[in-house]
C-alpha positions as CSV (number, residue, x, y, z in Angstrom):
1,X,11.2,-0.9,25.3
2,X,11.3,2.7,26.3
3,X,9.4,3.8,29.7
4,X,10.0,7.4,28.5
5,X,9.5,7.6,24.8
6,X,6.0,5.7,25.7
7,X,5.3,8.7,28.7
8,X,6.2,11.1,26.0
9,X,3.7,9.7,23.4
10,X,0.6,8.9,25.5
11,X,1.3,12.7,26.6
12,X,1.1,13.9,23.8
13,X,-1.6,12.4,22.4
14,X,-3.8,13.3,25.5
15,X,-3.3,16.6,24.1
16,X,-4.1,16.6,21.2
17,X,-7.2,14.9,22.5
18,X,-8.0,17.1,24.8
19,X,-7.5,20.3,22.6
20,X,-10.4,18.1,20.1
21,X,-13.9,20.8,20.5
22,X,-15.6,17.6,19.9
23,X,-14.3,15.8,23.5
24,X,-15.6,19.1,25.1
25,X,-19.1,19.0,23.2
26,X,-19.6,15.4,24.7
27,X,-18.1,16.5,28.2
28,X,-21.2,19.2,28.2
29,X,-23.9,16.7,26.6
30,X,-23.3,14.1,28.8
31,X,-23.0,16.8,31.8
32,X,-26.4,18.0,30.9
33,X,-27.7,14.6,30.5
34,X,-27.0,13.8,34.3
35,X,-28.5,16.5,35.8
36,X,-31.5,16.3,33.9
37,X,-31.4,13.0,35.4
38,X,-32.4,14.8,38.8
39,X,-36.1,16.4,36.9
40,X,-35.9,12.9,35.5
41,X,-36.5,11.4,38.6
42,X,-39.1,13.5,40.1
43,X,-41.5,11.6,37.2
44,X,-41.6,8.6,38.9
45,X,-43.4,6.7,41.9
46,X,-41.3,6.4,44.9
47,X,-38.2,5.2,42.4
48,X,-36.3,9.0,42.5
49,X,-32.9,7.3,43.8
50,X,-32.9,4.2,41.5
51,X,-33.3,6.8,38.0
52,X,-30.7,9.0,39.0
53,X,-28.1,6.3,39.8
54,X,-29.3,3.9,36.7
55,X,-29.6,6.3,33.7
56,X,-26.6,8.5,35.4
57,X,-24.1,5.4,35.3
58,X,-25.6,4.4,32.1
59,X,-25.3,7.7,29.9
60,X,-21.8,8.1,31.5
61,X,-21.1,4.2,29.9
62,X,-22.1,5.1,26.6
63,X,-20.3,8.5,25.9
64,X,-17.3,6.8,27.6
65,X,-17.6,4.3,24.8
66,X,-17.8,6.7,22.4
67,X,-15.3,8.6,23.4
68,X,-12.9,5.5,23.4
69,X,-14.4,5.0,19.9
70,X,-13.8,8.5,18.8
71,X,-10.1,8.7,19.7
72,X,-9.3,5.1,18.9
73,X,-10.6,5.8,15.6
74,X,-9.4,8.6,14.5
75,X,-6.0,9.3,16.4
76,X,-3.5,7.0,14.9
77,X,-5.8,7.6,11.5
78,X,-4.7,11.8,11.9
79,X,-0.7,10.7,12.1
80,X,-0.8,8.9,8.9
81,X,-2.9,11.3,7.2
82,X,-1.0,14.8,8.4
83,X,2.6,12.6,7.5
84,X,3.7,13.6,11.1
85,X,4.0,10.0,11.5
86,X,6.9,9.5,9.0
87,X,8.6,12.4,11.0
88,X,8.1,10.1,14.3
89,X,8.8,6.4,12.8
90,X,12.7,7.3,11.3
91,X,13.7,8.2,15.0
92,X,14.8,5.4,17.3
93,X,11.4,4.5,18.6
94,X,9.6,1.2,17.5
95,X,6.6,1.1,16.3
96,X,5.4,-1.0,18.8
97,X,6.0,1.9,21.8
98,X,4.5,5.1,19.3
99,X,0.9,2.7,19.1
100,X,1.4,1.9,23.1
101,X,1.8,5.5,23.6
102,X,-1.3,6.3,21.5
103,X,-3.3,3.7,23.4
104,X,-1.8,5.2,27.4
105,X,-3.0,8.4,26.1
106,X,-6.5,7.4,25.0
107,X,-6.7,5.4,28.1
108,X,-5.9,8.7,30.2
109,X,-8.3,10.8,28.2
110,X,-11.2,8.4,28.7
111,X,-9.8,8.1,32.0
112,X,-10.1,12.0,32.8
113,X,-13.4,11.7,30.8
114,X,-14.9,9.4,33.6
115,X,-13.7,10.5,36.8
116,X,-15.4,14.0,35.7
117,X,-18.2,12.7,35.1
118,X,-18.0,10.0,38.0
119,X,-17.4,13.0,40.1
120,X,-21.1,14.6,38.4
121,X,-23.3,11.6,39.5
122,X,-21.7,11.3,42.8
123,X,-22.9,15.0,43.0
124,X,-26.3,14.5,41.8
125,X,-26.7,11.3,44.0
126,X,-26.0,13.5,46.7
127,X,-28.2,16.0,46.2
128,X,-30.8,13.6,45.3
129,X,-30.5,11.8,48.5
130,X,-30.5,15.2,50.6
131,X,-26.9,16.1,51.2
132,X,-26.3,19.0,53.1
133,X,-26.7,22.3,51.1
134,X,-23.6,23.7,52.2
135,X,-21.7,20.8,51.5
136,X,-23.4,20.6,48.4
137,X,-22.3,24.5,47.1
138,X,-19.3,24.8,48.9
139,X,-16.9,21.6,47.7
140,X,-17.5,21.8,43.8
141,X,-17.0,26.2,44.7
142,X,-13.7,25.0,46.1
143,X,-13.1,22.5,42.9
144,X,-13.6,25.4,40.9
145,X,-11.0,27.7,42.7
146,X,-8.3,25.2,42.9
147,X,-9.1,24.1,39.6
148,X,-8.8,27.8,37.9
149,X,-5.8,28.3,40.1
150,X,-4.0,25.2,39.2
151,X,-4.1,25.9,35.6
152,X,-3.0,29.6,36.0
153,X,-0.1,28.9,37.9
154,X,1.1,25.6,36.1
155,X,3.5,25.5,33.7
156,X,2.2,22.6,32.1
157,X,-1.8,23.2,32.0
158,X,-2.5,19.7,30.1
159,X,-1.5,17.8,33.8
160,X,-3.4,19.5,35.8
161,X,-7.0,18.1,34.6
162,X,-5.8,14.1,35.1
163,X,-4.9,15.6,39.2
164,X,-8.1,17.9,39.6
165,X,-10.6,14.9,38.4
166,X,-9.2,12.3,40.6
167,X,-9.3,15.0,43.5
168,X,-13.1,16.1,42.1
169,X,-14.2,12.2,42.0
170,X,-12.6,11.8,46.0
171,X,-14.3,15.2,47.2
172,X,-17.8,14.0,45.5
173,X,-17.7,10.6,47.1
174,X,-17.1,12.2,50.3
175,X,-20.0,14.0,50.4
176,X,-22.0,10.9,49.2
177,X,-20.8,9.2,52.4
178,X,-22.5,11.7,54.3
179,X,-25.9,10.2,52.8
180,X,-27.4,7.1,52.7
181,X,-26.2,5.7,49.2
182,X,-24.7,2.5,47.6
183,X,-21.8,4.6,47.4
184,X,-19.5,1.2,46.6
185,X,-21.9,0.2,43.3
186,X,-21.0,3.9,42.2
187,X,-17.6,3.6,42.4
188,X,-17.5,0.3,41.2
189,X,-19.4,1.1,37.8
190,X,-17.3,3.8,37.3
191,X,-14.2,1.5,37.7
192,X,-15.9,-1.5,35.1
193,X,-16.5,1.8,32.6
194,X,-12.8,2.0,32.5
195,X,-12.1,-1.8,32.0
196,X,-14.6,-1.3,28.8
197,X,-12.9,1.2,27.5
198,X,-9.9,-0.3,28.2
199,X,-10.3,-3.0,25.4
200,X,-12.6,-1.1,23.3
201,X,-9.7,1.3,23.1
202,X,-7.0,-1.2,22.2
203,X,-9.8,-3.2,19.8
204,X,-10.2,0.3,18.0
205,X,-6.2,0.8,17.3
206,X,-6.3,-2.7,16.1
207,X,-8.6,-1.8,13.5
208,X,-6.9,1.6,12.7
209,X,-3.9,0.2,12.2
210,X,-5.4,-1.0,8.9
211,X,-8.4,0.8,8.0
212,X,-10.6,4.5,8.1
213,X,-11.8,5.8,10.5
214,X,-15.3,5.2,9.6
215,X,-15.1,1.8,9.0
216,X,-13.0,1.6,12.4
217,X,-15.8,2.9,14.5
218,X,-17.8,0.7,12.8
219,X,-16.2,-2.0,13.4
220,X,-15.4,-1.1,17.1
221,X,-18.9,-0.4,17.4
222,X,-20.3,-3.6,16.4
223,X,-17.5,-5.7,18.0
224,X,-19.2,-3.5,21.1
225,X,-22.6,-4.3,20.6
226,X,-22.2,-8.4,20.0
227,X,-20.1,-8.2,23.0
228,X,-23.2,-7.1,24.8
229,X,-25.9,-9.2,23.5
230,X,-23.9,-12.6,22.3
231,X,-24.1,-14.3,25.9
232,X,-27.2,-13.3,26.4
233,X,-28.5,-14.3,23.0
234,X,-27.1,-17.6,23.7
235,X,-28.6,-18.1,26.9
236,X,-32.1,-17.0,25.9
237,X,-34.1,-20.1,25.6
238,X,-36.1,-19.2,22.9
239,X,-37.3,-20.7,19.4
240,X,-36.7,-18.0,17.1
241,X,-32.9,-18.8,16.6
242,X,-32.2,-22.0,14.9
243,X,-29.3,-24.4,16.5
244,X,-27.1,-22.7,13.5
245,X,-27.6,-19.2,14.9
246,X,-27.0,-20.2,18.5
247,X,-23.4,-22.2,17.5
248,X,-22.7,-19.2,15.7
249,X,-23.4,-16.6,18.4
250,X,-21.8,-19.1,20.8
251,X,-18.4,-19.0,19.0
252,X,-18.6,-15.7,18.7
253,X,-19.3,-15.1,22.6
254,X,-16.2,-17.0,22.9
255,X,-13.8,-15.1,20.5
256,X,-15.4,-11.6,21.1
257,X,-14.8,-9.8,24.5
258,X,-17.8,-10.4,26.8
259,X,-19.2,-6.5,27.6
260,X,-21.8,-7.7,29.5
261,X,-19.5,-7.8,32.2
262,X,-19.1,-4.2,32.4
263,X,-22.5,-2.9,32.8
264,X,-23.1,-0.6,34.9
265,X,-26.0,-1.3,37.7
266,X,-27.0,-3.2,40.8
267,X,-27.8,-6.8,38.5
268,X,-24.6,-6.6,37.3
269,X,-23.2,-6.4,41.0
270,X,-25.4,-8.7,42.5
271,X,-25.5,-11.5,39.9
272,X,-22.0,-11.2,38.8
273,X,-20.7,-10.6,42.6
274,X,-22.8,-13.9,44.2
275,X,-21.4,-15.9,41.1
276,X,-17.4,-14.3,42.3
277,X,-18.0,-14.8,46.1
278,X,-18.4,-11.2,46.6
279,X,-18.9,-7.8,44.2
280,X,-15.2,-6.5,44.5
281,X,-14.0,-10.2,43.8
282,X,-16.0,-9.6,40.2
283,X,-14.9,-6.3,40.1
284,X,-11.4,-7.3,40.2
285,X,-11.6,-10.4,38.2
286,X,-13.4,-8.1,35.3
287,X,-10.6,-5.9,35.0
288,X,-8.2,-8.6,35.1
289,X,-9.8,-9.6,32.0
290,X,-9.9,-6.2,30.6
291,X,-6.2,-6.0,30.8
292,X,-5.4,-9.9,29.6
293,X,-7.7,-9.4,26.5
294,X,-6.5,-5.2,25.8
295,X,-3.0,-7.0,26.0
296,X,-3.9,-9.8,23.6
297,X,-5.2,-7.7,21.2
298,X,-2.3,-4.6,21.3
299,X,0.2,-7.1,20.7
300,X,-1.8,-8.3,17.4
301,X,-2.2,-4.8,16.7
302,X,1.3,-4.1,17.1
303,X,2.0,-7.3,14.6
304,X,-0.2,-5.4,12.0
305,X,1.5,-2.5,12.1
306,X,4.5,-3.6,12.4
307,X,4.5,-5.1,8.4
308,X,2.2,-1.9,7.3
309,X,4.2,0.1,4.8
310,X,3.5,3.5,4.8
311,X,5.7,3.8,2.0
């Protein structure tokens, strides 16, 4: 296996994501979506904090997922169908390291995708919690700068984005030390969004590696969504699902990757982190998982497409 021909790959293919009007178009919704969490918040009774934080980690959850989705579905999908693939595949490169390199590279992209908006709620958290104005105005002015400097200067524009949103993400959680915030539960949602993508991601080239697009994403979508409601289907004492039902959603809860774990919010930290000894125990035990299971399933998609004959 090639370190380099993988690096070259998953490099590439954050480009081309990145130059995709759709990624921006869900960059600005979401954007949008978190500061409106701020008027949002002003609706409520004495609850300003817990709506900015909850629906601010949960909107950045979702477009991260369908980001992940997007991508996953419709990357590998674009090779095949433009024939730039049966450029790549003659070349001394296995098929095994191009589909690694398209998964590093959606990785990254969703990556990029959340420390922005990490770095967003961080922002509005601040602000809601009464940061100093100056502080406030004058670190995302300076993000700004550097960031329109670093990208007329730089040879390579497509690096400088991964650099400025882990430097955006450190800036914004310094200010929210300032304040009086969970700033830790942040951080750590914003880490368990990545391990979701991380396997919705590799779950989503499994499926392309054999199928459309559309039925990709749908498929990656409703893996998704009995990820997230099997356990607790299973656990709901309730009469309306017969013993059949339950074995069956029990099974599945089993096979299927448990997204529950990845939610993002103080139950998930508190229930989760009691169970785990302490919240950055579970935190490091869920994306232990993430990778074991994202492994488990490249290497079965790289066993699929592996015998695919594009012939």
């Amino acid at each position: 296996m090639s370190i380099s021909r993988i690096y070259a790959i998953a490099l590439n293919t954050y480009r081309e994501a990145v130059r995709d009007r759709i990624l921006f178009g869900v960059i600005v919704l979401a954007a949008g979506l978190l500061a409106l969490t701020l008027a949002l918040a002003e609706l409520s009774l004495d609850q300003q904090m817990r709506v900015v934080t909850d629906l601010g980690l949960a909107s950045i959850s979702l477009f991260s997922v369908v980001v992940a989705i997007f991508l996953g579905s419709s990357l590998l999908y674009k090779e095949i169908e433009r024939k730039t693939l049966y450029v790549i595949l003659p070349k001394p490169i296995a098929r095994y390291e191009f589909l690694l390199g398209k998964y590093f590279g959606i990785v990254m992209t969703c990556a990029v995708f959340i420390a922005i908006m990490g770095a967003l709620q961080l922002l509005v958290t601040a602000i809601q919690a009464g940061a100093s104005t100056r502080l406030v105005v004058a670190v995302p002015a300076a993000l700004l700068l550097i960031l329109g400097v670093a990208l007329f200067v730089a040879k390579d524009r497509t690096t400088v984005v991964p650099i400025w949103s882990v430097l955006a993400l450190a800036a914004c959680a310094w200010i929210c030390s300032t304040v009086d915030i969970e700033l830790f539960r942040l951080l750590a949602s914003l880490v368990l969004n990545l391990g979701e993508v991380t396997i919705l991601t590799a779950l989503a080239l499994l499926f392309s590696s054999f199928s459309t697009p559309f039925l990709t994403g749908a498929f990656t979508f409703g893996v998704w969504l009995v990820g997230r409601a099997a356990h607790d289907m299973v656990a709901m004492k309730t009469r309306v699902l017969s013993p059949s039902v339950k074995t069956v959603l029990s099974w599945l809860a089993e096979v299927l990757p448990n997204f529950n774990l990845f939610v993002p919010g103080r139950t998930t930290l508190v229930t989760y982190g009691t169970e785990y000894g302490t919240p950055l125990a579970y935190v490091a035990t869920s994306m232990g998982y993430a990778v074991l299971y994202a492994t488990v399933t490249l290497v079965i998609a790289a066993l699929v497409f592996r015998r695919r004959d594009f012939l």
